[in-house]
C-alpha positions as CSV (number, residue, x, y, z in Angstrom):
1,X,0.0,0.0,0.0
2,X,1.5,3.3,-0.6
3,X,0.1,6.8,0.0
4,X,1.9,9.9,0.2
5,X,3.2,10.6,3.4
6,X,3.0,13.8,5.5
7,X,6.6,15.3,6.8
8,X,8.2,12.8,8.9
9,X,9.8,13.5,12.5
10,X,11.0,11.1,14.8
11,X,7.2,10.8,16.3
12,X,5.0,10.3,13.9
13,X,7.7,7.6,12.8
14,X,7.4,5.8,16.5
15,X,3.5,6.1,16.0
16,X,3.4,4.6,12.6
17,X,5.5,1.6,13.6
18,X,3.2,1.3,17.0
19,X,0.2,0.8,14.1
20,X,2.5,-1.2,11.7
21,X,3.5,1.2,9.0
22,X,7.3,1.9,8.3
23,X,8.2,4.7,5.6
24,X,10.4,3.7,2.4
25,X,11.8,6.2,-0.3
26,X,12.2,4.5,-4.1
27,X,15.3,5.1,-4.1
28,X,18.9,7.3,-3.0
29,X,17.9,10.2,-5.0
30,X,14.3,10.1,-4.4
31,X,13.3,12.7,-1.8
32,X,9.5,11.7,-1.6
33,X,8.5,9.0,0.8
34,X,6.0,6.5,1.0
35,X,4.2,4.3,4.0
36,X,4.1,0.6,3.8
37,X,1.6,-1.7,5.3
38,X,2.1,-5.2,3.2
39,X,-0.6,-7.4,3.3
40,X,1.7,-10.0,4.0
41,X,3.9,-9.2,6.8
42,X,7.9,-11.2,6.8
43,X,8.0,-12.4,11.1
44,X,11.2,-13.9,12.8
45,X,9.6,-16.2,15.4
46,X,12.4,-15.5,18.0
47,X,12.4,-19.5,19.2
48,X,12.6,-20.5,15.1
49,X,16.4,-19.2,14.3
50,X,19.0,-21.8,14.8
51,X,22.3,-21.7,14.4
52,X,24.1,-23.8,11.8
53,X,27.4,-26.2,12.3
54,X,28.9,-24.0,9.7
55,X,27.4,-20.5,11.3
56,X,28.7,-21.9,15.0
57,X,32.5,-22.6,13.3
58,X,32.4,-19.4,11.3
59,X,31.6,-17.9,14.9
60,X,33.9,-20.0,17.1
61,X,36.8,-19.0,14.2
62,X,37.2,-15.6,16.2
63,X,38.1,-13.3,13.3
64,X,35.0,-11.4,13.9
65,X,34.1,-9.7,17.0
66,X,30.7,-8.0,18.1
67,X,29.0,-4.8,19.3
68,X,26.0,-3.4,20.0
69,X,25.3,0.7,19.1
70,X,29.2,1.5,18.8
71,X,28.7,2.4,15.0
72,X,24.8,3.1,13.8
73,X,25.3,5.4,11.1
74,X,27.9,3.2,9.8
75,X,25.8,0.4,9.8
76,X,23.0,2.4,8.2
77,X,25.7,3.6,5.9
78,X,26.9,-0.3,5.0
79,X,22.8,-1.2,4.6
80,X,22.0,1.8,2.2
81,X,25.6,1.3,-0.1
82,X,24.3,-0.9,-2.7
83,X,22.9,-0.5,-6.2
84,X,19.6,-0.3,-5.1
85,X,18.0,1.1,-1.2
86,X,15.3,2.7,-0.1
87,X,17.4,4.4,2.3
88,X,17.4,8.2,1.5
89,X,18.8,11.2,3.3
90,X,15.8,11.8,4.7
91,X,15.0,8.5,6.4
92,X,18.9,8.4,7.1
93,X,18.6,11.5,9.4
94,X,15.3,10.5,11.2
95,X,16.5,6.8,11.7
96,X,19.8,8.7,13.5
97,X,17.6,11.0,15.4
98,X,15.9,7.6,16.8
99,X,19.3,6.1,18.0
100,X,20.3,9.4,19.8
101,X,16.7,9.1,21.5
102,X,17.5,5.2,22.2
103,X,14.6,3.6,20.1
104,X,17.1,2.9,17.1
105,X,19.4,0.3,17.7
106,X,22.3,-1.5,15.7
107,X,24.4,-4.8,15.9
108,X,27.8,-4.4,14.5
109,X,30.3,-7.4,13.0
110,X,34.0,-6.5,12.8
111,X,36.8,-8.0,11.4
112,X,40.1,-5.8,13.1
113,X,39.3,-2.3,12.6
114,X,37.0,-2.8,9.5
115,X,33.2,-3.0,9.8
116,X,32.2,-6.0,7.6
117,X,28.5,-6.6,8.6
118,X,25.6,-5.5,10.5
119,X,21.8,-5.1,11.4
120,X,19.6,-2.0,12.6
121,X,16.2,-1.9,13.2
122,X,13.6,0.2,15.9
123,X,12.3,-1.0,19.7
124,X,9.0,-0.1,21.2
125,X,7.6,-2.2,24.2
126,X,8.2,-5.4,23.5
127,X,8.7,-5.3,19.4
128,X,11.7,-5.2,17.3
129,X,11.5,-3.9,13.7
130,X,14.1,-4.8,11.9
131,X,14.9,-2.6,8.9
132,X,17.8,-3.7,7.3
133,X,21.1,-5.8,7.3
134,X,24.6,-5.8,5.4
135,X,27.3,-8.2,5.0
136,X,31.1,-7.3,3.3
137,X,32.6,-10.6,4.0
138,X,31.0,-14.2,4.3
139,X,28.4,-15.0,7.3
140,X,28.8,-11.7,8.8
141,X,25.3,-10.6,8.5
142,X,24.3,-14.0,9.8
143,X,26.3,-13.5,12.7
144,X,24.6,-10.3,12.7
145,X,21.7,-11.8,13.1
146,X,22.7,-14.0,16.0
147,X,23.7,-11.9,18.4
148,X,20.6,-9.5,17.5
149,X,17.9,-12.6,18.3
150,X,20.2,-13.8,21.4
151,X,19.7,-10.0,23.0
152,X,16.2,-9.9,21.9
153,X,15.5,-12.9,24.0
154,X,17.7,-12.1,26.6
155,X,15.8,-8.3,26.6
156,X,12.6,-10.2,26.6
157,X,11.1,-9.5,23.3
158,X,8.5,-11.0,22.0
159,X,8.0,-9.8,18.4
160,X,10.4,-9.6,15.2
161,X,9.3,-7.7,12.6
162,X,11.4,-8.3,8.8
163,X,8.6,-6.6,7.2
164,X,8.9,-8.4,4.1
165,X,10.4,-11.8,3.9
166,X,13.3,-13.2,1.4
167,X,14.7,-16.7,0.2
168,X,17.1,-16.1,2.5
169,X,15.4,-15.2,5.0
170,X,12.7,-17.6,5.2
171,X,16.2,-20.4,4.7
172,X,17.1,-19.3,8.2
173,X,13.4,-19.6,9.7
174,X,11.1,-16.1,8.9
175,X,7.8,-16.9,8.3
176,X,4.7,-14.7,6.6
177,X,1.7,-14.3,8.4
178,X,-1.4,-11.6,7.1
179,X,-1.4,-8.7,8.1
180,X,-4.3,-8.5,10.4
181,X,-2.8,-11.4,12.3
182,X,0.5,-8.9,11.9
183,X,-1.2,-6.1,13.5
184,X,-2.8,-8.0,16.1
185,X,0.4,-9.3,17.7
186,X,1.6,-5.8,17.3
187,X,-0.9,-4.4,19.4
188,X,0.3,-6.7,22.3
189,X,3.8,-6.6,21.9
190,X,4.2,-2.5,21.9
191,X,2.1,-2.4,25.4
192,X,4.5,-4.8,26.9
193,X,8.3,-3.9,28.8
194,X,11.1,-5.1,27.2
195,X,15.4,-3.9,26.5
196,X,17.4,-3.7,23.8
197,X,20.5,-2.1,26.3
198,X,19.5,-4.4,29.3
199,X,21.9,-6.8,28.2
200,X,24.6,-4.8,28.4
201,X,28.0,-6.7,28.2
202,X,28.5,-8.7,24.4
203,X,28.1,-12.4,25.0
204,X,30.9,-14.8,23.9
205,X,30.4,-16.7,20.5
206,X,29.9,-20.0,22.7
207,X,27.4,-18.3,24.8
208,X,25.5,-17.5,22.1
209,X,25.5,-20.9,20.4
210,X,25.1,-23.1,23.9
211,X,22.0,-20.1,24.4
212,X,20.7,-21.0,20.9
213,X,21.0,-24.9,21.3
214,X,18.5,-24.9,24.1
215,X,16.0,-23.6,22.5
216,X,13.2,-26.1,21.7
């Protein structure tokens, strides 16, 4: 569904996600932007993501180490630096001004000194909407993805929004669900407590694959 969008600030962007709509922009260049509602909406059920024999040696390996909020705009940055993004200046800025207010949050994969994946999306309550990931060398963006679904657990989330699902997604366990069903689940997870910074030290690799093994 799009419609043309009033000017966005950093509220009326936490109210639209609180109802299930996210902005997107057609492209770089494009200054106009649009709200989404698919009717199908892409879900990470936070119990469905396992990790992988080959994921848990990439990640026992050790050439990549983890943070959490050390380098947003360079994760946004590494998301939007690609032929094609709907990332714009616009939702750039506002998606910023969300991290300085602590509802935007990133997950950062390093290799040294260079930044080689990583993951960003928005918290409210008890929801996570995740808006986009990158990946420069192999698995990093999967490891990415690891330590983001070990700290929403850990935070005590309850709801993963992918907004649209892919190949590879779905591959690693996202699922589609309509979007009343979507909006329903919303409704509940915004009203409840959760933390993205409650966990507040980065787990070892182990820990996060031992964590992700017990999962049933």
């Amino acid at each position: 569904m799009k419609d043309s969008a009033p000017p966005l600030t950093p509220d009326l962007l936490l109210q639209a996600y609180q109802v299930g709509v996210f902005p997107m922009s057609e492209g770089r260049d494009d200054p106009e932007i649009f709200w989404v509602d698919p009717r199908m909406r892409g879900l990470f059920p936070l119990n469905a993501f396992r990790i992988s024999r080959s994921l848990a040696k990439t990640m026992r390996r050790g050439h990549f180490h983890v943070t959490a909020n050390t380098a947003f705009a360079q994760v946004m940055q590494g998301c939007a630096d690609r032929d094609e993004t709907w990332i714009n200046d616009t939702i750039f800025t506002l998606y910023q001004e969300l991290h300085d207010r602590g509802y935007a949050h990133s997950i950062e994969v390093w290799n040294g000194q260079s930044l080689v994946g990583g993951v960003y999306g928005v918290a409210i309550g008890a929801a996570f909407f995740g808006e986009s990931m990158f990946s420069q060398q192999t698995d990093a963006s999967k490891v990415a993805l690891a330590y983001l679904i070990d700290r929403l657990r850990l935070g005590g989330f309850s709801l993963f929004d992918t907004q649209f699902i892919t190949p590879h997604l779905a591959s690693l366990g996202a699922v589609e669900v309509p979007r009343r069903t979507f909006h329903q689940w919303l409704e509940q997870a915004v009203a409840q407590d959760a933390s993205f910074t409650a966990p507040c030290a980065i787990p070892t690799a182990q820990d996060v694959i031992q964590r992700n093994a017990q999962i049933s």
